[in-house]
Every structure is written in structure tokens, then in C-alpha cells.
C-alpha positions as CSV (number, residue, x, y, z in Angstrom):
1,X,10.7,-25.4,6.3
2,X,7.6,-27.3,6.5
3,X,4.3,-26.3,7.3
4,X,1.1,-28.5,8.5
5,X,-2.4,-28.1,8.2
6,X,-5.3,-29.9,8.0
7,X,-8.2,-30.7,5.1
8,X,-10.6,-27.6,5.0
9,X,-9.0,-25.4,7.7
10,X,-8.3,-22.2,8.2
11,X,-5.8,-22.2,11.1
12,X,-2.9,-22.2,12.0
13,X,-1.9,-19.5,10.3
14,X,1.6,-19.7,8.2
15,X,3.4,-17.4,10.3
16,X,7.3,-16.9,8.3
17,X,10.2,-14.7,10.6
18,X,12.6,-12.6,8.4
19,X,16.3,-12.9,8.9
20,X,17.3,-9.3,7.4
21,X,20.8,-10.5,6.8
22,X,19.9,-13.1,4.1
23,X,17.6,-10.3,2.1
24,X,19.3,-7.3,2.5
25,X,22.9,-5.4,2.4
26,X,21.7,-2.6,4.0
27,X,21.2,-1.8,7.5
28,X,18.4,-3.5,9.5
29,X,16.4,-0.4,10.3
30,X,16.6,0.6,6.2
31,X,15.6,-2.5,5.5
32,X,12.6,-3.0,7.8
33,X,11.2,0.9,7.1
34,X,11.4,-0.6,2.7
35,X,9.0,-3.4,4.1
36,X,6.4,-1.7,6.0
37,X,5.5,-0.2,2.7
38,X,5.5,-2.9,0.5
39,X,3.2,-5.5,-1.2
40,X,3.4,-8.8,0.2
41,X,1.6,-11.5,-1.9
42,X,1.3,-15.4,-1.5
43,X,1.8,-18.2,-3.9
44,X,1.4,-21.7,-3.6
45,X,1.7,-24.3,-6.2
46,X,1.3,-28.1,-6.0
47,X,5.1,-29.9,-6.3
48,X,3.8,-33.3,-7.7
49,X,1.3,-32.2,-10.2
50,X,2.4,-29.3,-10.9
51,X,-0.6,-26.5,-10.9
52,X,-1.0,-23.4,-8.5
53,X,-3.3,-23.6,-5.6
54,X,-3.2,-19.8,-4.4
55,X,-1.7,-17.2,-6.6
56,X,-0.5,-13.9,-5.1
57,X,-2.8,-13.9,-2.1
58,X,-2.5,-10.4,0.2
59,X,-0.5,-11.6,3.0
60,X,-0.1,-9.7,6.2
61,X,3.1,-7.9,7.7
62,X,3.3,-7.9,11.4
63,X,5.6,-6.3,13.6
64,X,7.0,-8.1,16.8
65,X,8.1,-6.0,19.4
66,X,9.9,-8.5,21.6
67,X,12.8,-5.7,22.7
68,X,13.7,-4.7,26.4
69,X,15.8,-2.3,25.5
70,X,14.6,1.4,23.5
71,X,17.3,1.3,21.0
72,X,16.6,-2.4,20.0
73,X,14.7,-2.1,16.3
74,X,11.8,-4.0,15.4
75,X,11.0,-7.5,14.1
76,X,8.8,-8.6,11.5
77,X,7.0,-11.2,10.4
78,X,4.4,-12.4,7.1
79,X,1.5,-13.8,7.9
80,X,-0.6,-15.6,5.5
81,X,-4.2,-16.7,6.8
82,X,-5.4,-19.6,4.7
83,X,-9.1,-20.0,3.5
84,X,-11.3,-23.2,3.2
85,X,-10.8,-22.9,-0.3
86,X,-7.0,-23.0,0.1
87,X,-6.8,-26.1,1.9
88,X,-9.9,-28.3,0.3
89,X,-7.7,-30.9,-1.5
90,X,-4.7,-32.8,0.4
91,X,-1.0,-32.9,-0.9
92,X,2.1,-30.8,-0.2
93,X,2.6,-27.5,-1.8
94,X,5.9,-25.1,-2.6
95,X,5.0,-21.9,-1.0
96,X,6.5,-18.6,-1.8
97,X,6.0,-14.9,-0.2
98,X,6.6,-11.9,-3.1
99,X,7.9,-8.7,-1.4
100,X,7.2,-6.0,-3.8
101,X,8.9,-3.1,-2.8
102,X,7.2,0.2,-3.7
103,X,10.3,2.6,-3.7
104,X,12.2,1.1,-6.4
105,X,9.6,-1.6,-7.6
106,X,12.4,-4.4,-6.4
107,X,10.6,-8.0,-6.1
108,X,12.1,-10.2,-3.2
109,X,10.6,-14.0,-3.0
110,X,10.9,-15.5,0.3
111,X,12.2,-17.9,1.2
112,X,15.7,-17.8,-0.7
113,X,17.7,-20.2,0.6
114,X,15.1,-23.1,1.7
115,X,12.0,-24.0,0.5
116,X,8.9,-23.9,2.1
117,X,6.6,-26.7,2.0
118,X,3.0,-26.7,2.9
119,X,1.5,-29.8,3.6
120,X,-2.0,-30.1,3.5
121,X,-3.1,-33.7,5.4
């Protein structure tokens, strides 16, 4: 996945969707209820030089309700809102979302099976 933003900005915001099936064995609803309460953190290191920009950053969990139906469960996204700071020098950037799940103290990096790039232009 790649993301764009420009020099100095603070928007758009990196907006990632979770598939549930590639994180979890458990049911949907299971999984979803384990993320509302855990710590979501945001890393960002530079891929040519090798340094990190951002290290574990609060990120944001949002829930989608997109659903016609009542018995459709919710959606949820992580959100992370970039600062000035974040994006004052140009290059491209691995970024990685750390799920820290509070019941059993589990760590989940996302993405797994991509990588997401942030380029800053």
C-alpha cells in the first residue's frame, strides 16, 4: 500500500481498513470487541537511510457503521493524523500500526502481509 502526502502537512490523514480474516482466527465480533480496548501505536521509519521518523505515535480507532441491516457487525478502521513535524523532510517511509491488546497483552503489527509505504513528496 502506498500513501502520499506532501512536505509539512498535516492532511490527509493515513486512514488503514482491517480485514479481520488476515489478523484473527476468531470470530469477527470477538475480534472487533479485543480492539476497541486496545493500544494502537504508530511507527514510521525511513527505508533508504534507515532511521525512525515517528515512533509509537497514539493512533486513532474508528468505527464505520456502513450496515443496512441490524445484525450486520461493525467495521473499523486506524487512523493516524500526521503532524508538521512528521512530514518536514521528503522521502518514503515503512509505516507500521502496533495493536497492543490489553486482555492478554498480545502485540499485532499491521499490515502483515503488505507493506505500507509513506511517501512524503
Amino acid at each position: 500500500m502506498d500513501f502520499y502526502i506532501k512536505q509539512s502537512s498535516t492532511m490527509p490523514y493515513l486512514v488503514m481498513e482491517f480485514n479481520y480474516r488476515q489478523y484473527s482466527n476468531n470470530g469477527i465480533e470477538d475480534f472487533y470487541k479485543r480492539l476497541e480496548s486496545a493500544d494502537i501505536l504508530f511507527t514510521m521509519a525511513n527505508v533508504e537511510k534507515c532511521y525512525t521518523k515517528i515512533k509509537c505515535q497514539p493512533a486513532l480507532l474508528y468505527e464505520i457503521n456502513g450496515c443496512i441491516s441490524e445484525n450486520c457487525p461493525s467495521q473499523y478502521v486506524v487512523i493516524y493524523k500526521f503532524t508538521k513535524k512528521d512530514t518536514s523532510k521528503k522521502g518514503t517511509f515503512e509505516g507500521t500500526f502496533h495493536i497492543h491488546f490489553l486482555d492478554n497483552g498480545d502485540i499485532l503489527r499491521v499490515p502483515i502481509l503488505d507493506k505500507l509505504y509513506v511517501h512524503i513528496i
